[in-house]
N, C-alpha and C positions, 0 to 999 in steps of 0.2 A: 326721135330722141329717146322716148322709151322702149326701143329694139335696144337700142346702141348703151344703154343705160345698165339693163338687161344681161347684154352679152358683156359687159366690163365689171360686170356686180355690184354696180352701186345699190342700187333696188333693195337687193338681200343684204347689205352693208346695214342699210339704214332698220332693216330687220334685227340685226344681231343685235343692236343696240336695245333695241327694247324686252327681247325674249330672252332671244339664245342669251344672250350677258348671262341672265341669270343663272343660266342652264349651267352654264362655263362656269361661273364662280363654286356652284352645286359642285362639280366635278374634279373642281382645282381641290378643293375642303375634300371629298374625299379622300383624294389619290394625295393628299397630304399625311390624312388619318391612317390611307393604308405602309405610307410609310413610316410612319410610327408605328405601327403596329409589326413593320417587316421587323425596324430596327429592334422594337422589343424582342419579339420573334427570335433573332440572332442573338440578346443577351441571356433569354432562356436556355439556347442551347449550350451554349457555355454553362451555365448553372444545371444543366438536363446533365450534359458531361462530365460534369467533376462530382456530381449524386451517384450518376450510374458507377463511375471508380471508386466513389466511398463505399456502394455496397456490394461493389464485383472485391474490393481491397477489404474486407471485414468480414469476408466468408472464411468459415473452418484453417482453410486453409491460408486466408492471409492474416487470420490471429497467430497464425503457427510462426508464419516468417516474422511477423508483427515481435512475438517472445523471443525467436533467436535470436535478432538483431538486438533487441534491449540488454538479453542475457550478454553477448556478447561485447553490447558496448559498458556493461554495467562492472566489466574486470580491465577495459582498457581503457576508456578514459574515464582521466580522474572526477568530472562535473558529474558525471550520471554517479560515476561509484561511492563517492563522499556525498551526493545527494543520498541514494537508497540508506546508506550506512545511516546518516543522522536521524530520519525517518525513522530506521529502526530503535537506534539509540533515546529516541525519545517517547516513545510508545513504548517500549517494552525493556527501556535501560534498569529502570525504577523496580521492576519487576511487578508482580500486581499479587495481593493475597484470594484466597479462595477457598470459602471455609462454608459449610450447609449448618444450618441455624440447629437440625435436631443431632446432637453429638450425644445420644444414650441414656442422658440424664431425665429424670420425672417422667421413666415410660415411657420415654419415645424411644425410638428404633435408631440405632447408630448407622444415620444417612453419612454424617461428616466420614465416618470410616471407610465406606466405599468409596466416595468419594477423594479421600485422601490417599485409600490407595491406589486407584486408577492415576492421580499424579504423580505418584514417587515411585511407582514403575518405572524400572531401568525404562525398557522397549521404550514404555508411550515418552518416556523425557529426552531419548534418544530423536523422538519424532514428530512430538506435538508440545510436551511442555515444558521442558527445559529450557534452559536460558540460550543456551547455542541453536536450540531447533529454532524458537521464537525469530532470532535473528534472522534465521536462516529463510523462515518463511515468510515474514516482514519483508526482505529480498524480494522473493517469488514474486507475491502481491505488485511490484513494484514492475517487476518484467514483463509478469505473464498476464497478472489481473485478475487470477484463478489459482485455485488451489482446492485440492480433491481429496477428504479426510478419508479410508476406509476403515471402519471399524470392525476388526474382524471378533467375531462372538462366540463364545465357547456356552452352546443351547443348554446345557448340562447345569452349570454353576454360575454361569451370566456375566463370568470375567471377560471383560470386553480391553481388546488391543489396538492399538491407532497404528495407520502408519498412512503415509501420504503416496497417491498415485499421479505419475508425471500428466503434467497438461499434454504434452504433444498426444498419450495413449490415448484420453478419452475425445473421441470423436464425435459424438452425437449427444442427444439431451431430447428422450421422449419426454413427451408431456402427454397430462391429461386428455382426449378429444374433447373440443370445446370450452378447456380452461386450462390456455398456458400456464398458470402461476402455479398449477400443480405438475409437478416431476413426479415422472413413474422411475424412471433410469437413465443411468449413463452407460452409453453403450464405450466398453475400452478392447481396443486391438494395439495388441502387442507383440515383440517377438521373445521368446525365448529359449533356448539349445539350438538355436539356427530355426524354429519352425514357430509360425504365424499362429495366434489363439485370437479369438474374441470372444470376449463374455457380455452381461449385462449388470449392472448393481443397479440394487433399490434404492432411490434416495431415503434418506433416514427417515423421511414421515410418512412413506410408502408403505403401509402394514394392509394389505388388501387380505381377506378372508381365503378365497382361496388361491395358493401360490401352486402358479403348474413349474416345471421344473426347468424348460425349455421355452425362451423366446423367440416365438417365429414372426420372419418375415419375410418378404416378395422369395428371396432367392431361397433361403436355406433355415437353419435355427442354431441358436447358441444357448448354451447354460443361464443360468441365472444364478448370480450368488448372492442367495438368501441373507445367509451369514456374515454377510458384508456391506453392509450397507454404508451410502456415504453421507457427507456434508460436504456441500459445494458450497467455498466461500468464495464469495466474487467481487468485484470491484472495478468502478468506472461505466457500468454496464447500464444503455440506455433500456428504457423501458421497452420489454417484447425480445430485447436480445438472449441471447441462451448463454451467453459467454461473457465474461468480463476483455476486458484490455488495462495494461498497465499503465502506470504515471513516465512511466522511460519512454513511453513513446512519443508524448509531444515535446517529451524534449530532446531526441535525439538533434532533429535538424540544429537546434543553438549549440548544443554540446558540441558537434561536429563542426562548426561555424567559429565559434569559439577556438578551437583548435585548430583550426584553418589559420586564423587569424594571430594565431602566437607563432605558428611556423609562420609568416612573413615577416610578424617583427622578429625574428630570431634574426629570419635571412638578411633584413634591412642592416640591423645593429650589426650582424657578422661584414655584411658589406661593405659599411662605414668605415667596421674598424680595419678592411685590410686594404682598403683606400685610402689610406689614411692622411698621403703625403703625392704630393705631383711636382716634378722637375720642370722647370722651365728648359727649353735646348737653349746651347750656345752656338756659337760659331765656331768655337773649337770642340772637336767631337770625341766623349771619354772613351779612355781605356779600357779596357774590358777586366780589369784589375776595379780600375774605379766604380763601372756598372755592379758588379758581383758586391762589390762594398756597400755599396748603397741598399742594392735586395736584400743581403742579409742581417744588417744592421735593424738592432734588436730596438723595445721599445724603451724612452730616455735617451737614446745615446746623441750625442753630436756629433754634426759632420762638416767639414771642410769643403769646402764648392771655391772654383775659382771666381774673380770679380764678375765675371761674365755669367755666371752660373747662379740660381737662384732654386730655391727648397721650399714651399708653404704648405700649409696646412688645404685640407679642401676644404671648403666651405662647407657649413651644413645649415645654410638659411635653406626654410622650407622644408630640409628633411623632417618627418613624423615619425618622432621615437620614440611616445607616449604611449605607454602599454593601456594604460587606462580609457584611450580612448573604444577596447575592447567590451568593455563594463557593461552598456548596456544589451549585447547578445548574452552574457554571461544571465544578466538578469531574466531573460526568457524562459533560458533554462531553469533558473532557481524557480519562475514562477509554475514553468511547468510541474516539478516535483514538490510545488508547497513548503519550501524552505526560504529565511531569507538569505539573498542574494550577498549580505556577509559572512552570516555563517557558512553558506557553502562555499565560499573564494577563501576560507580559514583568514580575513584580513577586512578588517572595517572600511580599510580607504583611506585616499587623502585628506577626505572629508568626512570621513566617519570618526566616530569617537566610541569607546572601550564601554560603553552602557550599554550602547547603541547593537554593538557585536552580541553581546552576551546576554539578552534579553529577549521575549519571541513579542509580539503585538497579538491584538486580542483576537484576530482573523488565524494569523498561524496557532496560533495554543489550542483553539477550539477546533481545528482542524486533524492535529492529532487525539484532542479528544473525541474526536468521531472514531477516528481510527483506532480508537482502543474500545471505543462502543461499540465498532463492528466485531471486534476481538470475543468481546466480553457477548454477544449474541449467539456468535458460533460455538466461544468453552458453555455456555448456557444450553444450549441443543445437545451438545454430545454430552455431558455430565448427567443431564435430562435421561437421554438415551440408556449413559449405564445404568442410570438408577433405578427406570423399568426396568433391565436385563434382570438387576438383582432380586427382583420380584418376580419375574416371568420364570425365570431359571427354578427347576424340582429342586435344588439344590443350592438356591440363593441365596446371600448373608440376610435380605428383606423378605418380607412378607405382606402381602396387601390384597385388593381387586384390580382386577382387569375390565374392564367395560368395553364395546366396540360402538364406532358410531362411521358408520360406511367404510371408508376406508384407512380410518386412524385409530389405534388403541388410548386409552386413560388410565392410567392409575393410581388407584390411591392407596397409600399407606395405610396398616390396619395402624389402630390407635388413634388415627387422626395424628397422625405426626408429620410434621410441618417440614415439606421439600423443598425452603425456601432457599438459596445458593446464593451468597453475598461475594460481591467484588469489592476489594479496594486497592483502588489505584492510586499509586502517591502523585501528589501537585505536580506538575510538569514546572511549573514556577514555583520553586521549592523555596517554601519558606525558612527562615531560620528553625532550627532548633531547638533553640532557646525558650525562642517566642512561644513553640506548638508548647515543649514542653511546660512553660508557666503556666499556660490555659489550662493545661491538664490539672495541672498542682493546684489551683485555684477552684477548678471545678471540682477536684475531689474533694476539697477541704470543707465544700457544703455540705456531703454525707448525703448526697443523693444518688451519687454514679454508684454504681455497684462496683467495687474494686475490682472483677475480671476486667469491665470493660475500660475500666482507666488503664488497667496493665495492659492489655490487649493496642491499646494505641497508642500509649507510650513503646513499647515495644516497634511498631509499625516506625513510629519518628525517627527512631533508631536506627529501623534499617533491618531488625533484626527478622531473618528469614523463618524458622521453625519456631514460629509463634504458636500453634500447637502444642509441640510438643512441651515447649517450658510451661503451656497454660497448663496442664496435664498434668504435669510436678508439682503445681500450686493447688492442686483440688482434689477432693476424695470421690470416692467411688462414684459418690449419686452428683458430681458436679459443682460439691459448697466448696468454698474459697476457705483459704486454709493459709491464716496468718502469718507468712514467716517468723514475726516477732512472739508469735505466744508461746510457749514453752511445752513441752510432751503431756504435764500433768494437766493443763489447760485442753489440750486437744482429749486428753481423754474424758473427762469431764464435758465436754461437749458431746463426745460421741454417746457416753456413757447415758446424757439426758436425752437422746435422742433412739435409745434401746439397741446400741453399736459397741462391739468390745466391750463389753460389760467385766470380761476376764482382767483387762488393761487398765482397767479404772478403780479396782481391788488394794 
């Protein structure tokens, strides 16, 4: 019996039971473990896949097609285009003032004047600070995610000119060895009279001690232009990237989706309306007088059908001819460009209300105040920039020190005179008028404001753009405030106590 027991495997049966079991259950738990771990395995690679296309799609060349596409969709359809416009419209509609604290007065050195006139340069208003360039760049920002200031510099006299180089030219962005956050250059290839150039610029904080004249690299060498240096303002750019990318871009898919979606309710509503009407057939079959009558028979009119013959309307249970039910890709899009989602449809909704339209929430407001804080960092660098030139230049309006500390220069004004550069950007939620205006009136009426600075922002409430210059009609040589209410004999009598026109006060 134990042969036969043996040869049938009972034997080793009653074995399994007590060992092998376990061994089996051991092996079931792994080869379960390992297919979890396959299944993971497979959802990695899907996520391995769509990383590898985010950073093969976000090389040089896919920021390039990245901008054309945005640029593109940013003049045809209307959600991206009234998207960038508002953007623009509310960061830079208001305009923004820009005034340097030392304007000549008590010994110090007229920074405001250099300053002042580097903005009311035709060229640079043509190109950095005019009201149509602003817009125009506000745009770019939105497409490309980049924008490239060169300042080109006259070594001589330190007037310095802006003008902006296209994104697609510049191709590369050396950096420091062992510290990206320092740019040495933008390498830019372009064409011009039909033939191929490449140069190098400095980025603007690039002041190395000695400048050779020629960048070499692996294949060959290019110029360097000293004289040119840039500002790279960027935007959207993750940390380590060399490039910016636009706000067009995450919303092209809804824009297009969006538009998708009004061409079928177009085609629905067109379809409806020329189906408008279905004959029933009779047993007597019309004339072909009669059919022609019926096709061309306009809308309103009536018609004569025999007993037999019947005319209805088609039904439109079911049909979906609710444009609104589009709204929420609409909102994608809005979300992507940081607008809300009524102001960009120019229309509150069925459920929106007229407050609702015309007001921004504390997330949108703050978001364009970033974006005039990015503004106001870059006009802060380059204003910066002229105002060494004006001191480094044999022949510059300023005068001061130069100090080097590796590879950035410092300078300081002689006098000690204060380079301080103030912005002011009007409310984005504009207050009343009235209101600023009382404040002011209240607050001068204590005799503490210094009457420039009450006029200086009363002016601003106003709107009124060459606050300068009217301060400048209100003040004498050395900067004192100069009454309009007092009278000639009065002015001179002040001047006369203070050892001024002495002739005038006779």
């Amino acid at each position: 019996m134990g042969k036969i027991a043996q040869f049938f495997g009972l034997q080793e049966a009653a074995t399994i039971d007590e060992g092998a079991l376990a061994t089996a259950e051991y092996r079931a738990e792994k080869l379960n473990e390992s297919m979890a771990q396959m299944q993971l395995a497979m959802e990695d690679m899907g996520w391995e896949k769509l990383t590898n296309q985010f950073a093969q799609e976000f090389t040089r060349d896919g920021l390039k097609r990245a901008a054309e596409l945005s640029r593109m969709m940013a003049i045809v359809n209307p959600l991206i285009k009234r998207g960038l416009a508002i953007r623009a419209s509310y960061v830079h509609g208001q305009g923004v003032g820009i005034t340097a604290r030392a304007d000549g007065n008590e010994g110090a050195q007229d920074v405001n004047a250099v300053v002042q006139d580097f903005l009311d340069d035709d060229t640079n208003r043509a190109a950095l600070t005019g009201h149509q360039a602003k817009l125009r760049l506000e745009t770019s920002i939105g497409t490309d995610g980049n924008i490239f200031i060169a300042l080109f510099t006259n070594p001589l006299v330190g007037k310095v000119q802006a003008r902006t180089l296209p994104f697609d030219e510049i191709t590369d962005k050396v950096t420091l060895p062992g510290d990206r956050m320092v740019t040495m250059f933008y390498r830019r290839d372009w064409t011009e009279n039909g033939s191929p150039h490449t140069a190098y610029y400095p980025d603007i904080r690039w002041r190395p001690l000695t400048r050779t004249k020629w960048y070499t690299d692996v294949h060959s060498r290019y110029p360097i232009m000293w004289d040119s240096p840039v500002y790279h303002l960027q935007d959207n750019g993750l940390d380590g990237w060399k490039f910016g990318i636009g706000d067009a871009y995450a919303a092209l898919p809804w824009a297009r989706a969006y538009k998708e979606f009004l061409e079928d309710w177009v085609l629905l509503i067109k379809a409806l309306s020329r189906i408008a009407f279905q004959m029933s057939k009779s047993k007597t079959p019309l004339s072909q007088q009669q059919r022609a009558a019926f096709q061309n028979m306009p809308a309103g009119s009536t018609a004569q059908v025999g007993g037999d013959q019947k005319i209805e309307a088609v039904p439109k249970t079911g049909a979906t001819i609710d444009s609104e039910s589009g709204r929420p890709v609409a909102t994608m899009a809005a979300a992507a460009l940081g607008v809300p989602v009524t102001t960009l449809m120019a229309d509150p909704g069925q459920t929106g209300a007229r407050a609702v339209a015309e007001t921004l929430n504390q997330p949108t407001m703050l978001e364009f105040k970033g974006r005039q804080e990015l503004w106001t960092e870059a006009l802060r660098a380059i204003l910066g920039y002229v105002i060494d030139q004006a001191v480094i230049a044999p022949r510059g309006p300023l005068k001061g020190t130069v100090t080097r500390e590796q590879n950035t220069l410092t300078v300081q004004l002689a006098g000690d005179t204060d380079r301080t550069i103030d912005f002011e950007w009007p409310d984005i939620n504009e207050m009343p008028v009235e209101t600023i205006m009382k404040a002011l009136v209240d607050a001068d009426g204590t005799g503490k404001m210094p009457p420039l600075v009450t006029l200086r922002l009363m002016l601003r409430a106003l709107g009124v753009r060459d606050v300068d210059e009217i301060l400048d009609d209100l003040t004498d040589d050395d900067g004192n405030w100069i009454d309009p209410e007092a009278n000639a004999g009065d002015q001179a009598v002040q001047d006369f106590r203070r050892g001024e026109n002495k002739e005038a006060a006779r």
